[in-house]
Backbone as CSV, one residue per row, in Angstrom:
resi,resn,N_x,N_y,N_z,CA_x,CA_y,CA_z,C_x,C_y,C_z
1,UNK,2.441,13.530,12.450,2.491,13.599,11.005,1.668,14.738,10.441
2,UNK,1.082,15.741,10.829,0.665,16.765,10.284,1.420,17.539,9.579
3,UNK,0.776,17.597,8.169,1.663,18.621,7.693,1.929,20.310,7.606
4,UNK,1.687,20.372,8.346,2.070,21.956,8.923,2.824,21.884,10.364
5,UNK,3.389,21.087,10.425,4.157,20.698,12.026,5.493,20.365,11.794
6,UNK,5.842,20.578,10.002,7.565,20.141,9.541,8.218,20.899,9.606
7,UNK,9.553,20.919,9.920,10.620,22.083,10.704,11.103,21.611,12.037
8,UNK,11.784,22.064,12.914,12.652,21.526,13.882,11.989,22.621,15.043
9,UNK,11.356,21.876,15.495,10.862,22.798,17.077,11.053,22.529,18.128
10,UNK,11.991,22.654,18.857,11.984,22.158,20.187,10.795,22.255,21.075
11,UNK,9.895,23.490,21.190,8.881,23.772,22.188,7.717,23.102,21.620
12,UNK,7.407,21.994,20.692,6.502,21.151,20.630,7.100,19.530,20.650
13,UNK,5.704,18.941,21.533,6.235,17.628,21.668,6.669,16.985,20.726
14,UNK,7.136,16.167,20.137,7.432,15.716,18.990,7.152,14.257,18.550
15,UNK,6.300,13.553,18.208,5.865,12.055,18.202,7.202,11.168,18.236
16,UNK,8.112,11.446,17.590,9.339,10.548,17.150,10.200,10.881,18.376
17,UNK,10.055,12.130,19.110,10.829,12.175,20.286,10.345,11.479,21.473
18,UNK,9.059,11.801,21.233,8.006,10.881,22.542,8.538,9.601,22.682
19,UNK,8.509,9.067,21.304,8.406,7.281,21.715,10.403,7.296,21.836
20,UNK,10.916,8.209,21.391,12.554,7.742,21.955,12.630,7.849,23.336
21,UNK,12.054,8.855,23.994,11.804,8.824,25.443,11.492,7.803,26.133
22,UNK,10.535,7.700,25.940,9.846,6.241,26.626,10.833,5.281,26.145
23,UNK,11.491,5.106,24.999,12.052,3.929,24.702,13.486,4.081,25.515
24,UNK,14.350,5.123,26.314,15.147,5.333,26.773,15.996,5.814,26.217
25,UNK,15.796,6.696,25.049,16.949,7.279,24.038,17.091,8.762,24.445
26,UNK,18.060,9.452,23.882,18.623,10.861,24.333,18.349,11.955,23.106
27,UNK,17.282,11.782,22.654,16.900,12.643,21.277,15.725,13.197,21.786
28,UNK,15.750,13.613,22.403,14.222,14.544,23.379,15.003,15.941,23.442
29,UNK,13.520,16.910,24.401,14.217,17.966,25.031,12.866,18.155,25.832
30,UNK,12.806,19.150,26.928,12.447,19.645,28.021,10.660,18.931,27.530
31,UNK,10.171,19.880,26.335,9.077,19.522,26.133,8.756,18.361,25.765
32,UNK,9.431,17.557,25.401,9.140,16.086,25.162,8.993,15.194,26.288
33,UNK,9.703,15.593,26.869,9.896,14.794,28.356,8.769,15.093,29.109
34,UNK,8.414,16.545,29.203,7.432,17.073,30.221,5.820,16.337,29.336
35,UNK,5.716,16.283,28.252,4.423,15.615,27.363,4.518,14.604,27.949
36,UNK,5.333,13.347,28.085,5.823,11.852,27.804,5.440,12.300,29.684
37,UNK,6.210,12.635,30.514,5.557,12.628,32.114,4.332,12.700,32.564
38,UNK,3.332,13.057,31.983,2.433,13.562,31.836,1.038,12.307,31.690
39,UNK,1.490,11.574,30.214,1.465,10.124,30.045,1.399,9.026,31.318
40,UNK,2.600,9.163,31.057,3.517,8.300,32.581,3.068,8.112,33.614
41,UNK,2.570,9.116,34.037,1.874,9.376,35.427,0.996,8.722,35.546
42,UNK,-0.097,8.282,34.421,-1.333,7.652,34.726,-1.104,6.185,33.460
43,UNK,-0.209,5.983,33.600,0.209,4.715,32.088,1.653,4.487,32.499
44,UNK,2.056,4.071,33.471,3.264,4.030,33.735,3.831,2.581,32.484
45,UNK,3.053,2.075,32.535,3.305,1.051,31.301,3.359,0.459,30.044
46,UNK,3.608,2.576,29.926,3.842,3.037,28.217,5.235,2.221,27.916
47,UNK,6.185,2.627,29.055,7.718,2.513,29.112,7.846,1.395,28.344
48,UNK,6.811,-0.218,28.977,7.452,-1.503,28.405,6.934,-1.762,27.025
49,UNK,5.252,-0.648,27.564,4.667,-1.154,25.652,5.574,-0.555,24.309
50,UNK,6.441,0.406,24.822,6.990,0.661,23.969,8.616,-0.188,23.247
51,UNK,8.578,-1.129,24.268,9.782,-1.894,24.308,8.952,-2.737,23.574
52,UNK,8.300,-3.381,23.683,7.297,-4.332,23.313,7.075,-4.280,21.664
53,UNK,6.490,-3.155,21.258,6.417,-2.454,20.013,8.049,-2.962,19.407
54,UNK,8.953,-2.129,19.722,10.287,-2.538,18.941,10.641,-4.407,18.966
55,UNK,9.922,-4.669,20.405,10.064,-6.227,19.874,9.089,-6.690,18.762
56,UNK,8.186,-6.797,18.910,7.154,-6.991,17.647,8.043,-7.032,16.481
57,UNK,8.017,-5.345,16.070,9.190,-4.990,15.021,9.930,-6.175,14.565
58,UNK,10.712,-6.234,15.745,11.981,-7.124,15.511,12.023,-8.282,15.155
59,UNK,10.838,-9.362,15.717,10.052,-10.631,15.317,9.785,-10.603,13.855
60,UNK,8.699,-9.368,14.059,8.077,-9.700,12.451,9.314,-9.516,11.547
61,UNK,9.827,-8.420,11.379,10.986,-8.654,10.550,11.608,-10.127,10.177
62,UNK,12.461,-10.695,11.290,12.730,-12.199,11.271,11.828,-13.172,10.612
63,UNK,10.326,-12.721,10.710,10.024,-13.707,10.052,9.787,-13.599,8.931
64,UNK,9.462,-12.160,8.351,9.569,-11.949,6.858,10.771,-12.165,6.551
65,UNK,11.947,-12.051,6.848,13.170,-12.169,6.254,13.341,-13.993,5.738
66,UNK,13.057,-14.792,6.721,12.772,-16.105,7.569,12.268,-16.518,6.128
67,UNK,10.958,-15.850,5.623,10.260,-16.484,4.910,10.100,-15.676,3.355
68,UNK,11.738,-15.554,2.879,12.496,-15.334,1.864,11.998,-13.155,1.187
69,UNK,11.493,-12.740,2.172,11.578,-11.390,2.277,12.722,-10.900,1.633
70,UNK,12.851,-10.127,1.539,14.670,-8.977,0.687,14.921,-7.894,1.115
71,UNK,13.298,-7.087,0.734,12.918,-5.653,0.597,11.877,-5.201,1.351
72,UNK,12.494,-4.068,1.974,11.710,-3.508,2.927,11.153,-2.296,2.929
73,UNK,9.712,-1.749,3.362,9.567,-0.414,3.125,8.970,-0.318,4.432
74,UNK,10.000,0.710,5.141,9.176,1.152,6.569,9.017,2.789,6.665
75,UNK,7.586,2.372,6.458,6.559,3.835,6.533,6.759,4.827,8.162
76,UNK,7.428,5.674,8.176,6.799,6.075,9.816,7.961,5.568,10.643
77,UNK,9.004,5.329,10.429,10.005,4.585,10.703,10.892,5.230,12.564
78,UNK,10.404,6.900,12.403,10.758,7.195,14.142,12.495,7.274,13.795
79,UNK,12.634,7.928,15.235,14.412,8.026,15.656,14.801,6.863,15.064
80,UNK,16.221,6.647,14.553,16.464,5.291,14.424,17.040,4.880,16.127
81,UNK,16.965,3.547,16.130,17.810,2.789,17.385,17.720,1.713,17.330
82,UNK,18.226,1.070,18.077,18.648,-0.417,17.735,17.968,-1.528,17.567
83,UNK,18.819,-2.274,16.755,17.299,-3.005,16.081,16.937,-2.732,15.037
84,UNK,17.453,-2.064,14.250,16.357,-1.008,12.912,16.970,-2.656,12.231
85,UNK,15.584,-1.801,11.023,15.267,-3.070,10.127,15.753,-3.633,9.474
86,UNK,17.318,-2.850,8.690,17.966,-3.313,8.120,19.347,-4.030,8.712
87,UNK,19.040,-3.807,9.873,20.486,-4.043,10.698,19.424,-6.090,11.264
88,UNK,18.553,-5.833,12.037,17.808,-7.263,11.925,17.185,-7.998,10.682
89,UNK,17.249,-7.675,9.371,17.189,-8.256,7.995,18.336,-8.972,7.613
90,UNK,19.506,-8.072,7.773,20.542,-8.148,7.103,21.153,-9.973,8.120
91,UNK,20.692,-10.053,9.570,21.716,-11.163,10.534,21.043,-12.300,9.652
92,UNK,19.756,-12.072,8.746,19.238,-13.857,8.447,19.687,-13.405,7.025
93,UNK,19.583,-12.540,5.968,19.732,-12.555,4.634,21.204,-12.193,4.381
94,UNK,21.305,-11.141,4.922,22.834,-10.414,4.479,22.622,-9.703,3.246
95,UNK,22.175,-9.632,2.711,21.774,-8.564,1.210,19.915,-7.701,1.607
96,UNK,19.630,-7.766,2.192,18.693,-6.872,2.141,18.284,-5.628,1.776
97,UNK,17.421,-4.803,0.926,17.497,-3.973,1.004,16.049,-2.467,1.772
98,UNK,16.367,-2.047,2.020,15.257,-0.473,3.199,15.205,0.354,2.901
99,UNK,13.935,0.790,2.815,13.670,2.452,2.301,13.012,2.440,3.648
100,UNK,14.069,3.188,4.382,12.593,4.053,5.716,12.286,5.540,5.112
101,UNK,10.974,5.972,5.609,10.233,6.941,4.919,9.552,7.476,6.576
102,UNK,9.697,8.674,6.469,9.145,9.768,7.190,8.873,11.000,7.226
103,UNK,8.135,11.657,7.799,7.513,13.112,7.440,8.679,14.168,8.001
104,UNK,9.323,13.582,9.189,9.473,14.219,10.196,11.401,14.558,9.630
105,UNK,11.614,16.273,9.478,13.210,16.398,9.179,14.111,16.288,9.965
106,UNK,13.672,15.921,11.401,14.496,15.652,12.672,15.104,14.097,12.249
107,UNK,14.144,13.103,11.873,13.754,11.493,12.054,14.974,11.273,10.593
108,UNK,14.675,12.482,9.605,15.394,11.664,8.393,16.629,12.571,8.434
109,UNK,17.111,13.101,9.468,18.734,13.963,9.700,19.429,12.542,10.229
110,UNK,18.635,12.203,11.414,19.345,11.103,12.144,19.580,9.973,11.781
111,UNK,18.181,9.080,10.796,18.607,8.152,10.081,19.545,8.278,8.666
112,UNK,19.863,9.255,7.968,20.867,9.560,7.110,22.365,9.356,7.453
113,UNK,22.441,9.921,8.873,23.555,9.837,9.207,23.706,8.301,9.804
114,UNK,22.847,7.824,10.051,22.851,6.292,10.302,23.360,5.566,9.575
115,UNK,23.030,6.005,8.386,22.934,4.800,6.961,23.855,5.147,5.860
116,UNK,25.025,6.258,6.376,25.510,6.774,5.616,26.325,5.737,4.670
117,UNK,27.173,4.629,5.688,27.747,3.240,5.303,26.529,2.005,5.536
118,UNK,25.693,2.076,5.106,25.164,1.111,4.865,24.550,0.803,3.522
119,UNK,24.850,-0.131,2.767,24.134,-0.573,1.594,22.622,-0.750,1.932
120,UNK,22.519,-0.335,-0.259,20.537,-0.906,-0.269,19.710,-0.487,0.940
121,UNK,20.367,1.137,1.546,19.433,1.197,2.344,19.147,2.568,1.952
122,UNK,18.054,3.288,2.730,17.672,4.880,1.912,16.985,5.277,3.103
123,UNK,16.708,6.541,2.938,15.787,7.366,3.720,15.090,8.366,3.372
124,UNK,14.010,8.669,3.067,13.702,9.695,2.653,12.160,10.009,2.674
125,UNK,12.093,11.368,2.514,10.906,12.101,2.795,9.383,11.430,2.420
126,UNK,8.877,11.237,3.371,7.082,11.004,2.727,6.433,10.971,3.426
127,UNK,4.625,10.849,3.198,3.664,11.390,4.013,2.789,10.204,3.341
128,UNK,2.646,9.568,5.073,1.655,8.124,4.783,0.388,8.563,4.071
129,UNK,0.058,9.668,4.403,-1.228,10.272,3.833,-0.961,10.321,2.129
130,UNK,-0.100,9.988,2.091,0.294,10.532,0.331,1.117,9.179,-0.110
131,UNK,0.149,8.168,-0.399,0.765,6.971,0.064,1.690,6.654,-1.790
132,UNK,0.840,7.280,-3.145,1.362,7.470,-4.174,2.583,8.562,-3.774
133,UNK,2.733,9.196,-3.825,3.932,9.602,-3.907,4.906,9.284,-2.992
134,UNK,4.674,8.421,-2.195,6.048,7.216,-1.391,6.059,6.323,-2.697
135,UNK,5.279,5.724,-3.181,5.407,4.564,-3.938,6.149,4.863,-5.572
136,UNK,6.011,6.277,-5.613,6.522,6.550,-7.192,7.841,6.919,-6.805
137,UNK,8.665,7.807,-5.370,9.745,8.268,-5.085,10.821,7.756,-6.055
138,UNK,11.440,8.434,-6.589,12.778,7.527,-7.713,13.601,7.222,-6.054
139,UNK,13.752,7.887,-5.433,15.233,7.183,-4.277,13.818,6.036,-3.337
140,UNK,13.243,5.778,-3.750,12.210,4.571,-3.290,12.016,3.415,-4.220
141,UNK,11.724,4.120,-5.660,11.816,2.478,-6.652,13.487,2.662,-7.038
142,UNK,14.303,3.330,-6.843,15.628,2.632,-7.014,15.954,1.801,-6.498
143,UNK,15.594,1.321,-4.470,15.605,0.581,-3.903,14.945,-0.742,-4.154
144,UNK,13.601,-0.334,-3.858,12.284,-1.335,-3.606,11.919,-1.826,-5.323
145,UNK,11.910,-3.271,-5.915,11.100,-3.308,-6.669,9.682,-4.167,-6.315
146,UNK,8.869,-3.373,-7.099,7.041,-3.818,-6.692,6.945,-5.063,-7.474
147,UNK,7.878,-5.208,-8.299,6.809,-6.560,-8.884,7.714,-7.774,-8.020
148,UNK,8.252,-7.289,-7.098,8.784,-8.544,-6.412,8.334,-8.634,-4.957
149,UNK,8.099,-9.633,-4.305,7.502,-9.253,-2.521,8.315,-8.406,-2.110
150,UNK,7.201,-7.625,-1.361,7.893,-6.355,-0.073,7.524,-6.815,0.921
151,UNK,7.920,-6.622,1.657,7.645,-6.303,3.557,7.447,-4.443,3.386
152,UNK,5.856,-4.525,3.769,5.510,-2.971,3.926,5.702,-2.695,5.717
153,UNK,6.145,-1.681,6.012,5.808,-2.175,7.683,5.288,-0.980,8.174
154,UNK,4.155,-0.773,8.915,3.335,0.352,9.438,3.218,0.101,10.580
155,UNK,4.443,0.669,11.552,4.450,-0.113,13.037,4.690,1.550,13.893
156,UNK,3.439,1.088,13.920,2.782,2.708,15.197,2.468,3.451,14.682
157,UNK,2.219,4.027,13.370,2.393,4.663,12.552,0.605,4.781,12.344
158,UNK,-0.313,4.086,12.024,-1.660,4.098,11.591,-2.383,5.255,12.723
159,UNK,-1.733,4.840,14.029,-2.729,5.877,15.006,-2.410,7.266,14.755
160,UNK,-2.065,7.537,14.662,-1.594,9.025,13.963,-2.394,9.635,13.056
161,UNK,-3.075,8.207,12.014,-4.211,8.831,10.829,-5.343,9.168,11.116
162,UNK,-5.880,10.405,10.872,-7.329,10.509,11.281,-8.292,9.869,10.484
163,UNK,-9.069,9.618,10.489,-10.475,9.121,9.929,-10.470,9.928,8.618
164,UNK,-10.373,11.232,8.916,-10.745,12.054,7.212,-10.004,11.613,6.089
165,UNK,-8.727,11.490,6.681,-7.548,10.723,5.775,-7.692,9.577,5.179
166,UNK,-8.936,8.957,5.396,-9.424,7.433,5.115,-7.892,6.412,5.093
167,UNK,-7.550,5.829,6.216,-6.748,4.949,6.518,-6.824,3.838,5.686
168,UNK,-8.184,3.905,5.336,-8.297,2.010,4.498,-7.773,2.732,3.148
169,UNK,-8.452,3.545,2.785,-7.616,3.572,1.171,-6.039,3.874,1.483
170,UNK,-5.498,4.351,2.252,-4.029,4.244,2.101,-3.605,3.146,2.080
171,UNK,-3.905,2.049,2.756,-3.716,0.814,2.917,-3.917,0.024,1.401
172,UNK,-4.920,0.282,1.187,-5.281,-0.541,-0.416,-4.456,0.065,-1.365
173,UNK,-4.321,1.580,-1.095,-3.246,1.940,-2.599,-1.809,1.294,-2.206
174,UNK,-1.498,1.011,-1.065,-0.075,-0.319,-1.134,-0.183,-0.825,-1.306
175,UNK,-1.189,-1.634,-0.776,-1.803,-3.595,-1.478,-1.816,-3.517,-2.316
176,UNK,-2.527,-2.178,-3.262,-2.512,-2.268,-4.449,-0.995,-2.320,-5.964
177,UNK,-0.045,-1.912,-4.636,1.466,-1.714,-5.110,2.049,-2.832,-5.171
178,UNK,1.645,-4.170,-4.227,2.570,-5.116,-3.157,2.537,-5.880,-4.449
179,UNK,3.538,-7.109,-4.924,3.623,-7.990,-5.978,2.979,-9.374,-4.656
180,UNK,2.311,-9.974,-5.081,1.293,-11.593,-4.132,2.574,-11.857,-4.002
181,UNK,2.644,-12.434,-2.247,4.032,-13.393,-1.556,4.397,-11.829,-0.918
182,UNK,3.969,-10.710,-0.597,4.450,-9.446,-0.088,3.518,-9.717,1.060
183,UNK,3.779,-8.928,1.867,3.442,-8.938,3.685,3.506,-7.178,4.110
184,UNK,2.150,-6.853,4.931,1.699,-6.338,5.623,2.226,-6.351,6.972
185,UNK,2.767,-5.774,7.651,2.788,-5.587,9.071,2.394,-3.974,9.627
186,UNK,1.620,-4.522,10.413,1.238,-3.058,11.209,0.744,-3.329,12.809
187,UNK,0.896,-2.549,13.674,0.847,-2.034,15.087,0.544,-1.062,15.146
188,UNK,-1.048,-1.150,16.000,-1.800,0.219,16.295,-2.521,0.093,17.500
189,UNK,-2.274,1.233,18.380,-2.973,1.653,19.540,-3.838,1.402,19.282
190,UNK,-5.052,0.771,20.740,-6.454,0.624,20.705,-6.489,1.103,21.969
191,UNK,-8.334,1.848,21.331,-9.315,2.558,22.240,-9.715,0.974,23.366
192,UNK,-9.499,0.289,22.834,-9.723,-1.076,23.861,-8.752,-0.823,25.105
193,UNK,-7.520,-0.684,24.993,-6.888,0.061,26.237,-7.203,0.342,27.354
194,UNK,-6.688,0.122,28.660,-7.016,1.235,30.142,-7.616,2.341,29.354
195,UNK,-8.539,3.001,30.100,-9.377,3.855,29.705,-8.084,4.778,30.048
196,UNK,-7.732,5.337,31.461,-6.866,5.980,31.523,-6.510,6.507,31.155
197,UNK,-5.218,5.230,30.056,-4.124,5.467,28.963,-4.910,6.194,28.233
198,UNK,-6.152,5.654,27.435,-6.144,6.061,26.143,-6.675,7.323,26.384
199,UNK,-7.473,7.931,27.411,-7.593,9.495,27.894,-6.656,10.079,27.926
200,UNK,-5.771,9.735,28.210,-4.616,11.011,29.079,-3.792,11.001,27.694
201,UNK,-3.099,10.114,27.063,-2.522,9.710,25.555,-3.264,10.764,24.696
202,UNK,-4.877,10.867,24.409,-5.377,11.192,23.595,-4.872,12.370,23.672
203,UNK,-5.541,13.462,24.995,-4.997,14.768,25.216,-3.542,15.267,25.483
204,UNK,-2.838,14.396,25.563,-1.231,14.708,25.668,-1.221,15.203,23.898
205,UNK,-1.472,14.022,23.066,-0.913,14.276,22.064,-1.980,15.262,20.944
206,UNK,-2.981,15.820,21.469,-3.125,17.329,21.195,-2.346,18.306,20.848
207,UNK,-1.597,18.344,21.493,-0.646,19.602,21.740,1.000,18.987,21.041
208,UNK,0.989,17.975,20.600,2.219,17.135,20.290,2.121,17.330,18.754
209,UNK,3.420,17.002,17.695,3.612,17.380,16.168,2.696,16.549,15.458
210,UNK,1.594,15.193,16.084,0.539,14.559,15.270,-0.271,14.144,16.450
211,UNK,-1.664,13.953,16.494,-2.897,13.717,17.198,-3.206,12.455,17.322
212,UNK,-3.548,11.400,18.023,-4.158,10.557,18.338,-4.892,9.922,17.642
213,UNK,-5.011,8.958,17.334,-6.106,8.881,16.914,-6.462,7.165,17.064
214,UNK,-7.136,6.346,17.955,-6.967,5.084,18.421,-8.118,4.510,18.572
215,UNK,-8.353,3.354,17.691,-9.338,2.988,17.196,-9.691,1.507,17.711
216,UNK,-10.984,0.830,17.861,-10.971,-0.267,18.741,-10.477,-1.809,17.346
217,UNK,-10.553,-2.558,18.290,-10.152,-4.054,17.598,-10.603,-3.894,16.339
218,UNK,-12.214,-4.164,16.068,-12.342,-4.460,15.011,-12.570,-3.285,13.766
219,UNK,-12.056,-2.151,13.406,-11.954,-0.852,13.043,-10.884,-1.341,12.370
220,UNK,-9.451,-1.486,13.735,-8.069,-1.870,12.851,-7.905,-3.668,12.225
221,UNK,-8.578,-4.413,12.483,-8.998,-5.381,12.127,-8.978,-5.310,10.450
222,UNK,-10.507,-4.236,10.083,-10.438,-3.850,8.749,-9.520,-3.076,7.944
223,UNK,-8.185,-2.835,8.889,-7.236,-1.869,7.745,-6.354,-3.129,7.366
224,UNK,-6.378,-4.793,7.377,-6.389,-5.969,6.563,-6.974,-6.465,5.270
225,UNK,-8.077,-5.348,5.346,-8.869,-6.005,4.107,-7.924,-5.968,3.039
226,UNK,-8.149,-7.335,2.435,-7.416,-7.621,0.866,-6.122,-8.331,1.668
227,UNK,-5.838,-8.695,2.792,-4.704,-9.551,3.191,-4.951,-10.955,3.704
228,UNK,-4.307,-12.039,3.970,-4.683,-12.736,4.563,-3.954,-13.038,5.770
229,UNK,-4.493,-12.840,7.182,-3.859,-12.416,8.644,-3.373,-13.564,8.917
230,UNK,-2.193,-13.633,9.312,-1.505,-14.870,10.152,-1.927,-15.142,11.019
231,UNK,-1.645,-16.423,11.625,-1.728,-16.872,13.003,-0.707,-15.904,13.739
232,UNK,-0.599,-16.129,15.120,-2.297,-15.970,15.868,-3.182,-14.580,15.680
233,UNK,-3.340,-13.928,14.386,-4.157,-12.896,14.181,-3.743,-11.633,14.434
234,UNK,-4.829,-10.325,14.790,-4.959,-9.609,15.707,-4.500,-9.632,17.163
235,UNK,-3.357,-9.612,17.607,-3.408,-9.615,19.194,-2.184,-8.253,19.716
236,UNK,-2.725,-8.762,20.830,-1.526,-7.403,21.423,0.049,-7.714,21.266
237,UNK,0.641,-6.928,21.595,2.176,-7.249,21.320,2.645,-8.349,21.794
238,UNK,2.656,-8.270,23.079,3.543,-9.310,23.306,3.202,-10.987,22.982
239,UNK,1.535,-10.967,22.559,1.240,-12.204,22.384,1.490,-13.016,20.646
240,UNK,2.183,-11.726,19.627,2.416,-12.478,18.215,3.812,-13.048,18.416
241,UNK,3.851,-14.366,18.179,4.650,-15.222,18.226,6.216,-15.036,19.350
242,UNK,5.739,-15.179,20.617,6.965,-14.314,21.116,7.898,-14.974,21.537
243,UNK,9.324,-14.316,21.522,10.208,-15.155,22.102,9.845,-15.440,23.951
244,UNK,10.674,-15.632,24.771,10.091,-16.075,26.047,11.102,-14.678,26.562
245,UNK,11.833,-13.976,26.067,12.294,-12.285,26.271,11.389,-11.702,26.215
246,UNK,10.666,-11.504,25.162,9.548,-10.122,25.080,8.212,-10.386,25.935
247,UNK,8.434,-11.390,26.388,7.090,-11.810,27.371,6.935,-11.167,28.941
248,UNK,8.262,-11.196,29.196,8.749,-11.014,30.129,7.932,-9.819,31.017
249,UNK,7.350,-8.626,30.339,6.938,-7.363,31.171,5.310,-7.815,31.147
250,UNK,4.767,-9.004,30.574,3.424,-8.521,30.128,2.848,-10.335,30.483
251,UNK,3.502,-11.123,31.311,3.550,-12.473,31.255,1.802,-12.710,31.856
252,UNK,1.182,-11.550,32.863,-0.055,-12.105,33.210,-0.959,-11.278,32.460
253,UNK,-0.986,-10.191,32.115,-1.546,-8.704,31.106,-0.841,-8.380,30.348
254,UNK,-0.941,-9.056,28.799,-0.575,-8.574,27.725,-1.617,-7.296,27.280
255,UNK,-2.554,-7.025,27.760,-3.176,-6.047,27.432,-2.705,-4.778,27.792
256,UNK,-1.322,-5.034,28.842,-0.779,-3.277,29.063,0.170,-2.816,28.384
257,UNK,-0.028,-3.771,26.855,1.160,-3.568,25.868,0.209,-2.064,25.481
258,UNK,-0.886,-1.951,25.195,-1.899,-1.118,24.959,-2.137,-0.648,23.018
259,UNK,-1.625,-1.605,22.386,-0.735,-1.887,21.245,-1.219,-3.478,20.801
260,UNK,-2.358,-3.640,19.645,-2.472,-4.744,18.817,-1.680,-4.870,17.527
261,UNK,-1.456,-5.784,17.404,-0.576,-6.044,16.326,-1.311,-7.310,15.096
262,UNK,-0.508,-7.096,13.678,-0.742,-8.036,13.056,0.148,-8.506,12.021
263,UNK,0.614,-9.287,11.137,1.187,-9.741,10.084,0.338,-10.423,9.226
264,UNK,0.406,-10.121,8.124,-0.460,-10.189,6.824,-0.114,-10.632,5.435
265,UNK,-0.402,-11.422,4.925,0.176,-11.772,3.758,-0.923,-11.312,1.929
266,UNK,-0.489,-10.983,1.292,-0.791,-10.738,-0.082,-1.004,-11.773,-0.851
267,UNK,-2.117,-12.700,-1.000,-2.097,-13.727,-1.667,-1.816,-13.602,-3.452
């Protein structure tokens, strides 16, 4: 997410290409692959955390939808692929409506053409760092209205923010947007991690279109403040509410999801 990294480059890694890689998608090129190998080599168990991650996704969705959700705003939203939010909103509501939002002009070519036939859904340009001007977008409040619950969703998306960027106030100027009965979801890398991972991760994504940046438990703990955290809390992926599918890669070490998660509610 840096903003001096927008434009279409093949010879830099690309965050949104990284995780299609690992996730098994065909929207890479030479340098993405060779970054993401690199990883691999010493984290071979990026591959499932990243499966893991889209399950999360996919849960929490269901249960915001589950628990009379509509409207969705996904910050940071990546390649689209299967599963996207409005396509798992739509199997429990059928009227839903999605604004995915991203920095990246690769991420919002592909989801455009995604959504070309799809209702109440949108895509368009923004920078989590610039969390007011996602929230004022006219092709964002045409979609989304604030005085009614949202599902905000910040899924992978926080590690990316550096510290200078102050992460908690981005967070509060949404809370500060959300109408009470709106929900928080977010998933973020922790420095709690295989040391390994979070070494070799850190310096891979140096050289990649946004930097690292992975913070321990209780750090992302506090990017909740002003919510109230569901059961079972803070935990790694595969352990928020899982089906007995997403368990499957991580059944004795959920910790090699390398990825805590949470769901949050707006009282």
């Amino acid at each position: 997410m840096e903003r001096d990294s927008l434009g279409f480059d093949p010879n830099t890694p690309n965050v949104a290409r990284l995780y299609d890689y690992y996730l098994g998608g065909k929207d890479h090129f030479p340098a993405d692959r060779e970054a993401a190998e690199k990883i691999l080599a010493v984290a071979p168990e990026l591959r499932a955390a990243a499966r893991a991650n889209r399950a999360f996704l996919g849960r929490a969705v269901r249960f915001l939808a589950g628990a009379g959700i509509h409207q969705f705003l996904d910050i940071g939203t990546g390649l689209p692929t299967q599963g996207a939010v409005h396509e798992v909103a739509n199997e429990i509501l059928g009227n839903s409506k999605v604004v995915y939002v991203d920095v990246d002009p690769v991420v919002l070519v592909h989801a455009r053409a995604l959504l070309e036939s799809a209702e109440d859904t949108r895509a368009v340009e923004g920078d989590l760092r610039a969390p007011q001007e996602i929230l004022k977008n006219p092709d964002v409040t045409e979609v989304i209205d604030f005085t009614k619950p949202v599902g905000i969703l910040l899924v992978a998306v926080m590690h990316f923010i550096d510290e200078a960027d102050d992460p908690q106030q981005i967070i509060r100027t949404l809370r500060e947007a959300m109408a009470p009965g709106s929900y928080l979801v977010l998933s973020h890398g922790t420095s709690d991690a295989r040391a390994a991972a979070v070494s070799k991760g850190t310096e891979v994504y140096k050289n990649a279109t946004s930097r690292l940046f992975l913070r321990d438990r209780k750090r992302i703990e506090a990017l909740f403040e002003g919510f109230e955290l569901l059961e079972p809390g803070l935990v790694w992926l595969p352990e928020w509410r899982p089906d007995e599918a997403d368990r499957i890669d991580f059944i004795e070490h959920p910790e090699a999801s390398l990825v805590v998660c949470g769901v949050a509610r707006k009282s």
